[in-house]
N, C-alpha and C positions, 0 to 999 in steps of 0.2 A: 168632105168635111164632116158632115153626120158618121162616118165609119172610126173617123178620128176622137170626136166628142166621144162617141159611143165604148173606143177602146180608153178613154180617157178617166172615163167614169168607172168601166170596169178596176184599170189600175188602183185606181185611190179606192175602190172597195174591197178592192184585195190586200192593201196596203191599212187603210185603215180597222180590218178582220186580225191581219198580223200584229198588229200595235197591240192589240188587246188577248192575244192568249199569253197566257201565263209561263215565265219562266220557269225552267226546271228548278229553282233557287228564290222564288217568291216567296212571298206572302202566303198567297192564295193558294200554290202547289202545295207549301208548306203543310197546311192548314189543311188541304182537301187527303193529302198522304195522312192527319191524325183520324178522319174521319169524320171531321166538321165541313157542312154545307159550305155552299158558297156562300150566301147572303152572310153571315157571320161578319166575313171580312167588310161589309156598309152598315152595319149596321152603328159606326162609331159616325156614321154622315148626319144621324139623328141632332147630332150638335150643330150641324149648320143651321139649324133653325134660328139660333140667336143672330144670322144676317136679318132676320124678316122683323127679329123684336128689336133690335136694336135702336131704331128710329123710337119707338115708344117708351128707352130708358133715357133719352136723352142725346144719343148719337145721332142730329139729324132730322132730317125733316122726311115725309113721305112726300116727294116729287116728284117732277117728271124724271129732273134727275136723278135720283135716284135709283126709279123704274130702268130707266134706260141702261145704268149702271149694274146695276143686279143680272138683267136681261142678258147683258154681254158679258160680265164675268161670272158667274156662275155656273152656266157651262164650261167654259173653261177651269176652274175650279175641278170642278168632278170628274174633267179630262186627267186633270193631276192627280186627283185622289187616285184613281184607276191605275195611272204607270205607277203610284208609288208601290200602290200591293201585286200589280204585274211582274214589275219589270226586275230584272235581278237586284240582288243585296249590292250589288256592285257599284252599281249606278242608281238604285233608289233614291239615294240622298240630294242625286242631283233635282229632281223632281218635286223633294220635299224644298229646298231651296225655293223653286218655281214661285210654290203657293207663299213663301215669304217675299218673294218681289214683288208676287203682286199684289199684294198687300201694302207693301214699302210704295208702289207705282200711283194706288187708284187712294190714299193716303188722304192726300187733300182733299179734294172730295167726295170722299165715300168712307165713311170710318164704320160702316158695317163689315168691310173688310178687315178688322180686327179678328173677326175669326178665320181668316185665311188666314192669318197671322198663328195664330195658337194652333190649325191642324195643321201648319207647315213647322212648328218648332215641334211638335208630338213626333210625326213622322220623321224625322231629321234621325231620330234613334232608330228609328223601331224594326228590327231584323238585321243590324247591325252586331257586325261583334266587338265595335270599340269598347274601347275601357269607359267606364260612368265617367272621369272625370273629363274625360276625352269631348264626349258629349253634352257635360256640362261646362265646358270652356264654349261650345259651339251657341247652345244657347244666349248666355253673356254675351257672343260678339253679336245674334243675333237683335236682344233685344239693345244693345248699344246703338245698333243703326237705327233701330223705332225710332228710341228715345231722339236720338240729333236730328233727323227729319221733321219728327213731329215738334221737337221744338224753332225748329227752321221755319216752320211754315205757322208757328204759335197757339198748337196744343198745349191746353193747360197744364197741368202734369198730373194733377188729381185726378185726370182721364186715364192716365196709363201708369198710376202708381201699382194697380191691381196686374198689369200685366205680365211683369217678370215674375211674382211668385206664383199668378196662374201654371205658366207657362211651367217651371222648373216642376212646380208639384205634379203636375198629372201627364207630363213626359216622362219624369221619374218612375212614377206609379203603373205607367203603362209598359215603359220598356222593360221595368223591372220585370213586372209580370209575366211578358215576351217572353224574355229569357229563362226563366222557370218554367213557362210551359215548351219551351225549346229545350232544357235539359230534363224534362220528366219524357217527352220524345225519346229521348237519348236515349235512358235508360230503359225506356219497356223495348229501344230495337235490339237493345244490349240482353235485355231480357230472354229475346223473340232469339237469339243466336243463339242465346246458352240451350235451350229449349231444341233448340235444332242440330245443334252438335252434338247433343246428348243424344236425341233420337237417331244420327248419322251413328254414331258409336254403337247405339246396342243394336242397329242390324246389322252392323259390321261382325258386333259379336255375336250376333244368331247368325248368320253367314259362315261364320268359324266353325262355330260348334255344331252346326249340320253337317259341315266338310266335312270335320274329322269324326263325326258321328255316320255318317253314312258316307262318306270315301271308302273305306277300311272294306266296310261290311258288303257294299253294293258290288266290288273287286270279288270279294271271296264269293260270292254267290255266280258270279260271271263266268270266274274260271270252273266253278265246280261244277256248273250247265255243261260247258263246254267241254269239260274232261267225260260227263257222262254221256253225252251226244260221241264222242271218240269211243266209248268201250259199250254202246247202247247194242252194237252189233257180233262182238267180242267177247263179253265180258257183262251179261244182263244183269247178274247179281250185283256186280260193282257199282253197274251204272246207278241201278234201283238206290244201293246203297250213299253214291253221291248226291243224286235226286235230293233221298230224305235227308240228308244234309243240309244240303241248298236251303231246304223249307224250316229246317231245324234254326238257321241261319236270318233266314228272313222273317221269323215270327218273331226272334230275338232282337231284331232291328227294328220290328211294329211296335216293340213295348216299350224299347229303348227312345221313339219318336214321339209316342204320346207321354212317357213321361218327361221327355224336354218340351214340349210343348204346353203340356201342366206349367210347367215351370214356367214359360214365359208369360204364358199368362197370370201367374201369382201377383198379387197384391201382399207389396212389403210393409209393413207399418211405417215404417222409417220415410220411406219414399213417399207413402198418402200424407204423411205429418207436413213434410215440406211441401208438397204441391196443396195442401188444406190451406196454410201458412202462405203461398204465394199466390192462393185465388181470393183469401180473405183479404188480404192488404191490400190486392188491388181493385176489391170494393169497396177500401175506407175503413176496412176491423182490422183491427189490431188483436196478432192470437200468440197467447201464450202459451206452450205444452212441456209437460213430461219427458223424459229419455223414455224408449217403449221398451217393454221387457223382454227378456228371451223366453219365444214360444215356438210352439211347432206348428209347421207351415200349414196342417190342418184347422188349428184355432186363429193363424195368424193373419189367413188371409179371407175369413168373413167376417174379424173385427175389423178390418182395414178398408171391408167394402161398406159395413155400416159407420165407418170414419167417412168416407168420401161420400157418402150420402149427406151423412149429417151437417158436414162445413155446406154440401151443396145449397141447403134449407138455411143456413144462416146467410149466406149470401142472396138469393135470392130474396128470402121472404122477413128477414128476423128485423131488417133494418137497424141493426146492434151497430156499437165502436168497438166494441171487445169481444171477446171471447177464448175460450182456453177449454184444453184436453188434460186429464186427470188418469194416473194410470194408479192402481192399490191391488195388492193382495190380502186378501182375507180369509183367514184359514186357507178350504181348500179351492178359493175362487179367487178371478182376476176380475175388480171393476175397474170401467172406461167408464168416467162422467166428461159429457160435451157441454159443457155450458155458455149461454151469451147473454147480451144485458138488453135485449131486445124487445119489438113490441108483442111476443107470447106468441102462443098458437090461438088462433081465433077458428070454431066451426067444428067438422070432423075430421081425422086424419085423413091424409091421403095416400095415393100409394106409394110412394117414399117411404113411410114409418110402415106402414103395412110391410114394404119389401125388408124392412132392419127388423120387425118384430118375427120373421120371417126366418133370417138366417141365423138370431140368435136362437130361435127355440129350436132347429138344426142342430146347434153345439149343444143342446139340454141348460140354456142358462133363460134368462129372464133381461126384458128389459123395460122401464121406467121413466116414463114422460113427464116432466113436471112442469106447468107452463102459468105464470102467472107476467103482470101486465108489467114487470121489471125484467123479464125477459125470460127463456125456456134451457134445460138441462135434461140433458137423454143420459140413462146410467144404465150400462148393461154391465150384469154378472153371468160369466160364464164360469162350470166346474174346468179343473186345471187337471191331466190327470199327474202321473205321481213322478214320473220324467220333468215336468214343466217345473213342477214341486221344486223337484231338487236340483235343477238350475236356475232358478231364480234364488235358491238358499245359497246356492255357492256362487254367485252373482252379488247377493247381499254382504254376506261373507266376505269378500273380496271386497268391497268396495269399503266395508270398517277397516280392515286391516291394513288398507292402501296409507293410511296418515300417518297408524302407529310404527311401520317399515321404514316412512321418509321420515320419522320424527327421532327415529333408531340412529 
């Protein structure tokens, strides 16, 4: 018998361990895949406190019954709360139900259970994907049964006039809420894809373009080994002559690699604009910029490294809602102004600005801090040489002419 009790107890703690992990489709899974704690999901139990005040507004007296009352449902109570944010979307609602019976049950007397009442109508919605009206027909039928019990048993009504428009407002407020942070979910996975498909694509396309950059070459250099190992014994001068081929061959392939490898590591303006643009936003700033200009990939990719610096110090440290990129020629220079509405630079620079002060004196241009308590603006000028000149004039050029053509 003790081996039986003993398997007895094991089961139900094994049983009562599984009731409480979390569905793949909870609340709580939900919630912990955004990267919020667990405690998050109780911390809405803080309103059960009004069971303990209730008797002090008028609901009640503090008794034994009462105690006794509280004792035995209130455990139960938190039992429900727990399957609602466990258990699947599927079956949640049933659970949200629960805390409405028994509220409807312990009624007569124990009207501290009015708040089982109102976190069983909250919960009814919440990780649901019905329609709002859907949910607010459920609430109606919910407080219709209050209302006819509690007047069955001769609740005043000025006791529960406050109830239904509790109930609809901050079920409302809550689910609403739900579901926006359930569709802001959506979009950063939506995000996280795009982000990843793009990264799939360009090693696919540096995959390419090493095949057919070194397919070709690694071939010719193989057979031409090979043809001089056949005339090495025959033929020394020939050999020696496909030899320095081979190497003639393979230098041209080393120079051919670092300069595709320059290349992939280049920083495009265009590209840092949009990922500037897609780290500020989703710090809360809002960034406006410029089309960037055509430059050579010399000037283009140490304005693009001090671009991706500069957003990085607005997010971090600017605490700004806006900010915007500026692009101008002037005479024979190009300026970038970075500006935000932020709380300024406080102290000495760091090495961030150090490393931008850095790469523009690199290009022979200058750049320019200005930092006051409505927020900070970096301006670099770099000289343009006479190539950039004259494609940004025929850039300009082109872009007047585009209106007078379609207006033709």
């Amino acid at each position: 018998m003790a081996m039986d009790a003993g398997t007895l107890r094991a089961r139900l703690r094994a049983w009562v361990a599984a009731s409480f992990v979390p569905a793949p489709d909870s609340l709580v899974a939900c919630n912990l895949r955004r990267g919020k704690p667990v405690w998050t999901d109780a911390v809405h139990l803080l309103w059960s406190a009004w069971i303990f005040i209730t008797p002090l507004m008028g609901g009640g007296r503090y008794d034994l019954r009462w105690a006794l009352l509280t004792v035995a449902s209130y455990p139960l109570f938190l039992a429900l709360y727990a399957k609602c944010v466990l258990a699947s979307r599927r079956v949640a609602w049933a659970w949200s139900a629960g805390m409405i019976a028994l509220c409807l049950v312990l009624l007569p007397w124990y009207p501290s259970g009015l708040s089982y009442f109102v976190f069983g109508c909250v919960m009814l919605g919440l990780g649901r994907r019905a329609p709002l009206y859907r949910y607010l027909l459920e609430l109606a039928l919910a407080n219709a049964a209050l209302w006819l019990i509690a007047g069955l048993i001769g609740y005043p009504w000025q006791a529960l006039a406050w109830m239904p428009i509790m109930t609809v407002i901050i079920g409302v407020i809550v689910n609403v809420e739900a579901a926006a942070a359930e569709k802001d979910m959506a979009l950063q996975l939506s995000h996280d894809e795009v982000r990843r498909l793009a990264a799939t694509a360009e090693r696919e396309r540096i995959g390419r373009d090493l095949h057919d950059l070194l397919g070709h070459t690694l071939s010719l250099i193989a057979l031409k080994l090979e043809l001089s190992r056949k005339l090495i014994d025959r033929d020394a001068d020939a050999a020696r002559t496909e030899i320095a081929e081979a190497e003639r061959v393979a230098r041209h392939a080393l120079t051919e690699v670092r300069a595709a490898v320059t290349g992939f590591r280049a920083a495009d303006l265009a590209a840092e604009l949009a990922s500037a643009r897609l780290l500020l936003e989703s710090s809360g700033v809002a960034m406006d910029y410029d089309a960037p200009p055509v430059l050579s990939p010399d000037i283009e990719r140490p304005l693009a490294l001090v671009l991706r610096e500069a957003a990085t110090n607005v997010a971090r440290h600017a605490r700004a809602t806006r900010a915007e990129v500026r692009f101008a020629r002037e005479g024979g220079e190009l300026r970038m102004r970075v500006a935000d509405n932020g709380r300024g630079v406080s102290g000495e620079e760091g090495n961030g600005i150090a490393g931008m002060r850095a790469r523009v004196r690199e290009l022979g241009g200058s750049l320019a801090l200005a930092s006051v308590r409505g927020g900070t603006t970096v301006e670099v000028a770099v000289p343009l040489p006479v190539a950039s000149l004259l494609a940004g004039a025929v850039q300009q050029a082109g872009a007047t002419a585009a209106p007078v053509e379609g207006g033709a």
